[in-house]
C-alpha positions as CSV (number, residue, x, y, z in Angstrom):
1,X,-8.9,19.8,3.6
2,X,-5.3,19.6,4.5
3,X,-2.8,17.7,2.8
4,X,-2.5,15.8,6.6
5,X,-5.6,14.7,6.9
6,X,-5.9,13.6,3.4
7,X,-2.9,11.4,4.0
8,X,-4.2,10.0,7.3
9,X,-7.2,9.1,5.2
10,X,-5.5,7.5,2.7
11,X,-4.0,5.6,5.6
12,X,-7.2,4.4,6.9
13,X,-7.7,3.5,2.9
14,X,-4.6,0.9,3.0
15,X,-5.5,-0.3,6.0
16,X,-8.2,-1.4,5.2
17,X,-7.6,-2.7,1.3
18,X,-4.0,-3.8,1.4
19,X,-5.1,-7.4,2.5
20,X,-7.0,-7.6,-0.9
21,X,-4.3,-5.9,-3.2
22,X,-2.8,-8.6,-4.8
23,X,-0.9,-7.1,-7.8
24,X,1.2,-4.4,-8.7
25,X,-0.9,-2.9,-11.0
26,X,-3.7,-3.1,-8.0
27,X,-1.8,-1.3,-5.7
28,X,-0.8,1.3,-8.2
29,X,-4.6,2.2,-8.6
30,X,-6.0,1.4,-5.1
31,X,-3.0,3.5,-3.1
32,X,-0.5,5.2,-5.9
33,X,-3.2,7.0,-8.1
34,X,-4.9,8.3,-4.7
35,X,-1.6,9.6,-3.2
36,X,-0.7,11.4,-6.4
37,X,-4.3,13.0,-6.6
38,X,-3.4,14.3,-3.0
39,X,-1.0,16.3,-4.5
40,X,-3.1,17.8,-6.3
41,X,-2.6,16.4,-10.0
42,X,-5.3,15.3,-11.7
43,X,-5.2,11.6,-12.7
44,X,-7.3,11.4,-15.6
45,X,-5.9,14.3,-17.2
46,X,-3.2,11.7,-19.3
47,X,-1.0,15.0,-19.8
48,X,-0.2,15.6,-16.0
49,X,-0.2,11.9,-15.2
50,X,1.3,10.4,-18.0
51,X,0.8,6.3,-17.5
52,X,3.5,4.2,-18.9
53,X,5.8,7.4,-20.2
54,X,8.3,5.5,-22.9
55,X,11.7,6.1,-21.0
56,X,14.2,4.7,-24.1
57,X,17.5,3.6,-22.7
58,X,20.5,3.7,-24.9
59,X,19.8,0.8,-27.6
60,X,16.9,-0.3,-25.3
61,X,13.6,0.8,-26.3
62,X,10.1,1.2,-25.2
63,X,11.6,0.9,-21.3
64,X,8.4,2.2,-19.3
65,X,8.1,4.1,-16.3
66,X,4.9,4.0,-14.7
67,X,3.7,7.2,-14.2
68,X,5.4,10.7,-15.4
69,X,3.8,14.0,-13.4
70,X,4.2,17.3,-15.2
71,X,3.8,20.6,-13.6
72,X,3.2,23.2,-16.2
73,X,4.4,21.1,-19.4
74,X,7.2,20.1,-17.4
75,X,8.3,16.6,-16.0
76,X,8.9,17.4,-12.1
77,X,8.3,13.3,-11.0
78,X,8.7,10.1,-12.2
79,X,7.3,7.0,-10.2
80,X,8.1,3.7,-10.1
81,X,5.9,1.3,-8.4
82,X,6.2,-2.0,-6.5
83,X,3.4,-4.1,-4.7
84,X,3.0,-3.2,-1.1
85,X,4.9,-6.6,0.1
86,X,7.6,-5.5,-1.5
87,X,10.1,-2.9,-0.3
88,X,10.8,0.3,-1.4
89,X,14.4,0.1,-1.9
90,X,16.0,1.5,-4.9
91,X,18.7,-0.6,-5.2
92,X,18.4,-2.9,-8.3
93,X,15.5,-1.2,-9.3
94,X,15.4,0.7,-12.4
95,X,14.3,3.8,-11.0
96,X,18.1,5.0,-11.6
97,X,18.1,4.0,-15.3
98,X,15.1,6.2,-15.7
99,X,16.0,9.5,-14.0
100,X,19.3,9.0,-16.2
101,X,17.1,9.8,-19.3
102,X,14.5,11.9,-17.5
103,X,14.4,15.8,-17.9
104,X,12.8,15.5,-14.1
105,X,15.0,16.5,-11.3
106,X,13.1,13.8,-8.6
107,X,12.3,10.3,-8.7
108,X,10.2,8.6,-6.5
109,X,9.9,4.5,-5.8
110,X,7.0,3.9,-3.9
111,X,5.2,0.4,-2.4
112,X,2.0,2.3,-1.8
113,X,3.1,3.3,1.6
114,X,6.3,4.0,1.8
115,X,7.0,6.9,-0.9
116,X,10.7,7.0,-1.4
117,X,11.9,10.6,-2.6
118,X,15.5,10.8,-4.6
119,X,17.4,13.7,-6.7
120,X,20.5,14.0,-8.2
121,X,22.6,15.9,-5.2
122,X,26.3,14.0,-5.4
123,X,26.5,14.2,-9.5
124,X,24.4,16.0,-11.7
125,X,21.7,13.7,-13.3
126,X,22.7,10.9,-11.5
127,X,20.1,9.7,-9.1
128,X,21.3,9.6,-5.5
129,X,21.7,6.1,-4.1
130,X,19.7,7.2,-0.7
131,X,16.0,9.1,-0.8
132,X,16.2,12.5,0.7
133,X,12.8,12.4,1.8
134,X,10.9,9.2,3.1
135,X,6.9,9.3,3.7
136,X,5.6,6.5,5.6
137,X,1.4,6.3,5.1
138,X,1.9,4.2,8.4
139,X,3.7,6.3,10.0
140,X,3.2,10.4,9.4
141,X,6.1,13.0,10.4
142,X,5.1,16.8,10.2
143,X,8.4,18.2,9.3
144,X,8.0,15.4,5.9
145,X,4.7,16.7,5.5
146,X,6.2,20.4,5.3
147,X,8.4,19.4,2.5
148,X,6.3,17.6,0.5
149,X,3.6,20.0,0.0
150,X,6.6,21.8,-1.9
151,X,5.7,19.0,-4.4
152,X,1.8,19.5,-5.0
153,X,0.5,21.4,-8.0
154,X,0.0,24.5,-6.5
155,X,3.0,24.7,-4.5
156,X,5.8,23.4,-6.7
157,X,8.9,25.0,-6.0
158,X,12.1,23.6,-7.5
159,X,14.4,25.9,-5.5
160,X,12.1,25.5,-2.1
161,X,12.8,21.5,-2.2
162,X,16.7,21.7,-3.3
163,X,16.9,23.7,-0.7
164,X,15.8,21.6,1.5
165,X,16.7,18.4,0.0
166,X,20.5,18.4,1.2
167,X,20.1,19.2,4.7
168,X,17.1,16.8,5.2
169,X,19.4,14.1,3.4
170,X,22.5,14.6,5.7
171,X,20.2,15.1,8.7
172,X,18.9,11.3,8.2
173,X,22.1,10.2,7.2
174,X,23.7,11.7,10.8
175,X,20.6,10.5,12.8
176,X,21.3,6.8,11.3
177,X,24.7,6.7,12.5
178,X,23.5,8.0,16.1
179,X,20.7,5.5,16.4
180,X,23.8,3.0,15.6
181,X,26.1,4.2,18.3
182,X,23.4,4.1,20.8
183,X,22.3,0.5,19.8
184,X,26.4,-0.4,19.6
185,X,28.8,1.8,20.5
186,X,32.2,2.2,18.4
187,X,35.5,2.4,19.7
188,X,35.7,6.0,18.5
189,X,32.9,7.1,20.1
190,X,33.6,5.4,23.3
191,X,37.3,6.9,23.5
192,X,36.0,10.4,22.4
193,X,33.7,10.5,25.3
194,X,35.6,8.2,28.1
195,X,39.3,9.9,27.5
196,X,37.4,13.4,29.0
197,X,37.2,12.1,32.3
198,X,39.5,8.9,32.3
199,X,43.3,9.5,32.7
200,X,44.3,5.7,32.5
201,X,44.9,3.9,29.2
202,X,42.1,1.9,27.6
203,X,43.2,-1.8,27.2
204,X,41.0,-4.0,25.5
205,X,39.3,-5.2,28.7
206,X,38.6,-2.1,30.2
207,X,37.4,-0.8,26.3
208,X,34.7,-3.9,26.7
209,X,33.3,-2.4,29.7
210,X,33.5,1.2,28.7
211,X,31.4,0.3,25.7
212,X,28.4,-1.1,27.8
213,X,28.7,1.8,30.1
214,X,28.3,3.8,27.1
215,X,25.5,2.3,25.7
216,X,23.8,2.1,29.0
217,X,24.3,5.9,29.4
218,X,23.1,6.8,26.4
219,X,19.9,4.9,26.6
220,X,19.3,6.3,30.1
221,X,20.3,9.6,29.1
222,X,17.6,9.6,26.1
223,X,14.9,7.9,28.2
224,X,14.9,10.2,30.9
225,X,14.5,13.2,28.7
226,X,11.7,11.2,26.9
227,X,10.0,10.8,29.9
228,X,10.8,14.3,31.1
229,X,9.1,15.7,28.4
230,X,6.2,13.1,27.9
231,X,5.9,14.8,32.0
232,X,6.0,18.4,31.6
233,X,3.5,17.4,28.4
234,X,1.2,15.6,30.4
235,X,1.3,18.1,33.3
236,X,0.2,21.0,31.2
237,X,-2.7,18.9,29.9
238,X,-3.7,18.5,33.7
239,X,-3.7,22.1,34.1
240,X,-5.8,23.2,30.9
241,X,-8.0,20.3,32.4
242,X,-8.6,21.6,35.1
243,X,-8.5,25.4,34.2
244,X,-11.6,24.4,31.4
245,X,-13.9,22.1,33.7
246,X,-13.6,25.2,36.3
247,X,-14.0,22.7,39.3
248,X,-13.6,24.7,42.5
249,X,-13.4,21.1,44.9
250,X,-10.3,20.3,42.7
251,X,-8.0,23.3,44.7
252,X,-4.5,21.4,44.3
253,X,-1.6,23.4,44.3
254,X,-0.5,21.9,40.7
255,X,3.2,21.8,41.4
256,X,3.2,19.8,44.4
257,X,0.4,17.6,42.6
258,X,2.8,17.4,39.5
259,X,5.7,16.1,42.1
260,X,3.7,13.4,43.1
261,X,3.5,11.8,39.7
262,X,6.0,9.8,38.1
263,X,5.9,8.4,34.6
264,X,8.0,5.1,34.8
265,X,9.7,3.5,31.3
266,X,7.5,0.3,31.8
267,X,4.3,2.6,31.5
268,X,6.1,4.6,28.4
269,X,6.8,1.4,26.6
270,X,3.1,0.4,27.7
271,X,2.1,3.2,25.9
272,X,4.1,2.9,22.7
273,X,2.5,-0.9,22.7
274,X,-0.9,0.4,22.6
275,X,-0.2,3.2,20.2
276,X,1.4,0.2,17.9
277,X,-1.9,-1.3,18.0
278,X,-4.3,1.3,17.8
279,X,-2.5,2.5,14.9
280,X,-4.7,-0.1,13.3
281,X,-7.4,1.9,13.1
282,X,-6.3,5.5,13.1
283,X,-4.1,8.0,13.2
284,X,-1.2,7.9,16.1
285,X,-1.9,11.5,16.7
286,X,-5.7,10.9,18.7
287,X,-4.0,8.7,20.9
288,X,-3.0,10.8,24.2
289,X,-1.1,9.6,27.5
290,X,-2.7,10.9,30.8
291,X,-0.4,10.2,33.6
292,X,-2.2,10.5,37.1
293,X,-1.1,9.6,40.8
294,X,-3.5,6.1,41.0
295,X,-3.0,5.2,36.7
296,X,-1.6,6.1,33.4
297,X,-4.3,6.9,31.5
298,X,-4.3,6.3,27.4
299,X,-7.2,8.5,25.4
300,X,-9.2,8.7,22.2
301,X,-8.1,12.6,21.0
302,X,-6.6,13.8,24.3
303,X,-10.4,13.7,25.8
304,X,-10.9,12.5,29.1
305,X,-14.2,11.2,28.4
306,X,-12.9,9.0,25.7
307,X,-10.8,6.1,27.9
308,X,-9.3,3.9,25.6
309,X,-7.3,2.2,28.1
310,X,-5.2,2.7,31.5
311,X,-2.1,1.0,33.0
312,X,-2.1,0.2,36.7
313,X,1.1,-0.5,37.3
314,X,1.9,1.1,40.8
315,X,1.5,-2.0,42.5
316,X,3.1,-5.4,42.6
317,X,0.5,-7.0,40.4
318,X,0.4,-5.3,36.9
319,X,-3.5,-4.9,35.3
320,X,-4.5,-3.3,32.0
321,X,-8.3,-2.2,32.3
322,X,-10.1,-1.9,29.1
323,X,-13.4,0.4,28.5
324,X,-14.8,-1.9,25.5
325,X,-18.3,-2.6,27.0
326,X,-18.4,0.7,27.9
327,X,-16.3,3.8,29.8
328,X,-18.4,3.2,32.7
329,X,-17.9,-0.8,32.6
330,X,-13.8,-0.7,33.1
331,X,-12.4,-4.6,33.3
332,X,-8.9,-5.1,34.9
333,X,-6.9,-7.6,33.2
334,X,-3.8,-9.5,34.8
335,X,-0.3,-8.9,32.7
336,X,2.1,-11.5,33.7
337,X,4.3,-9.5,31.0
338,X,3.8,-6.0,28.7
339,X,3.8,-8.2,25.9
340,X,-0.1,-9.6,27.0
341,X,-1.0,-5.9,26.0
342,X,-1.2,-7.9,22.8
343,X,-4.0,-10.3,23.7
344,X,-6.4,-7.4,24.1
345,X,-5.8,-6.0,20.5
346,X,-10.0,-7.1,19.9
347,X,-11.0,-5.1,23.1
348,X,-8.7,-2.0,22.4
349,X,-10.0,-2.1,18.9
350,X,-13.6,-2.4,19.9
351,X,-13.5,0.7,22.5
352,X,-11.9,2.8,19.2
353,X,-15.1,1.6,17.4
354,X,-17.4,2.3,20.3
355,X,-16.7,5.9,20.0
């Protein structure tokens, strides 16, 4: 099985427990323990997963850390564990006071679903105020997944992940500062961009409306290649459709039928809301948009005959239809607003578990 899956089943796990974890120690064996068995190390074997590793710390002694993972005789992790309510941030935790004395080169602070990853790469054997590496149980990236089967017992490589480890730390550390300027633009930004095409000197008023021109560009400008792609996605889906069900009646010239369709940002941010809630019960990854002419379409694992839901919104009244009682028994529901998508959690749910 791969490491993926297992992960997305130790999603379904928390899920499903994390309302009756009520302790730290509880959430170290319900979702910690598993996760670190994922890897591939085995929990029982107390000199690979070494519980409450003494970590002294200058005149204080017996300082714990709650697990120690060795790879060969050698420390490679150390983990320190909150309860899942609490956050995974190191700061003020004592994660840094243990890597200080720690032959391992990675710490990790973990909640149960967040696993915070953290090395020493500003000054040797100092840990690094920001993780390198984030996995989110709730929420699964592939390229995170890539890097952190560097870290299971069969694939360890110390040179592989500090390879890695710099350019995945800058790369969040630039994307953070993007998402910023597109949620508020900064003076520099807006001059950088504005003084290309604008000859006239920016006084403070016109730099007040520059800066919402800005950040209305910029959201525009990332929404329509969102929904350009979500398009030519969707559209290539239609073809392999049709190319596998072989229907001869369906002779559309796919381009001109592909014209026809247009995938608005109400029906994306539909679609984001019913991923949101689905993700309840599993994985974001079986949950498929299916943009047509008459509907946008949302489906359990990109199967047409698996409706979970579709949007009608190509008319002046809006209507969700839900397949709970059935795919054959559709019932259109009224939205007065996108945010109603919420009041039909139960019957989005309940066509998951029809399936």
């Amino acid at each position: 099985m791969d490491l993926k899956l297992k992960l997305e089943q130790l999603h379904q796990r928390v899920v499903g427990l994390k309302d009756q974890i009520n302790t730290e120690e509880a959430t170290k064996n319900a979702f910690v323990m598993p996760f670190i068995q994922i890897l591939g190390y085995d929990i029982f074997n107390p000199t690979e997963v070494i519980p409450e590793h003494i970590c002294d710390i200058g005149t204080k002694k017996g300082e714990k850390v709650d697990y120690v993972i060795s790879n060969n005789n050698e420390p490679i992790l150390i983990f320190e564990c909150k309860h899942w309510k609490e956050n995974a941030d190191a700061h003020n935790s004592q994660l840094h006071r243990y890597y200080h004395v720690s032959k391992a080169r990675f710490g990790v602070l973990t909640n149960g679903t967040v696993y915070n990853f953290y090395t020493d790469l500003e000054k040797p054997n100092i840990m690094d105020e920001k993780p390198f590496l984030t996995i989110d149980i709730e929420d699964l990236k592939d390229n995170s997944i890539k890097i952190l089967e560097s870290f299971t017992k069969n694939e360890y490589n110390l040179e592989s992940i500090l390879d890695s480890a710099e350019g995945l730390k800058y790369i969040k550390a630039i994307r953070k500062e993007f998402e910023k300027e597109i949620d508020n633009p900064s003076d520099e930004i807006v001059k950088l961009l504005v003084n290309r095409f604008f000859d006239k000197p920016l006084t403070a008023n016109r730099m007040v409306a520059f800066k919402e021109y800005t950040k209305k560009a910029l959201a525009v400008s990332i929404n329509e290649s969102i929904s350009d792609r979500l398009k030519s996605a969707l559209n290539i889906n239609e073809k392999i459709e049709k190319k596998d069900e072989g229907k001869a009646s369906l002779l559309i010239d796919d381009n001109n039928e592909a014209g026809k369709i247009v995938t608005t940002e109400e029906e994306l941010e539909a679609f984001q809301i019913v991923k949101a809630i689905l993700r309840e019960k599993i994985p974001s990854n079986r949950i498929a948009p299916r943009d047509t002419q008459s509907y946008f379409g949302i489906l359990l694992d990109d199967n047409n005959r698996k409706p979970i839901c579709r949007l009608h919104f190509n008319t002046a009244n809006k209507y969700l239809e839900t397949f709970h009682k059935g795919k054959d028994a559709g019932e259109k529901k009224q939205l007065a607003s996108l945010d109603e998508i919420y009041n039909y959690r139960n019957e989005l749910h309940q066509t998951v578990d029809n399936y």
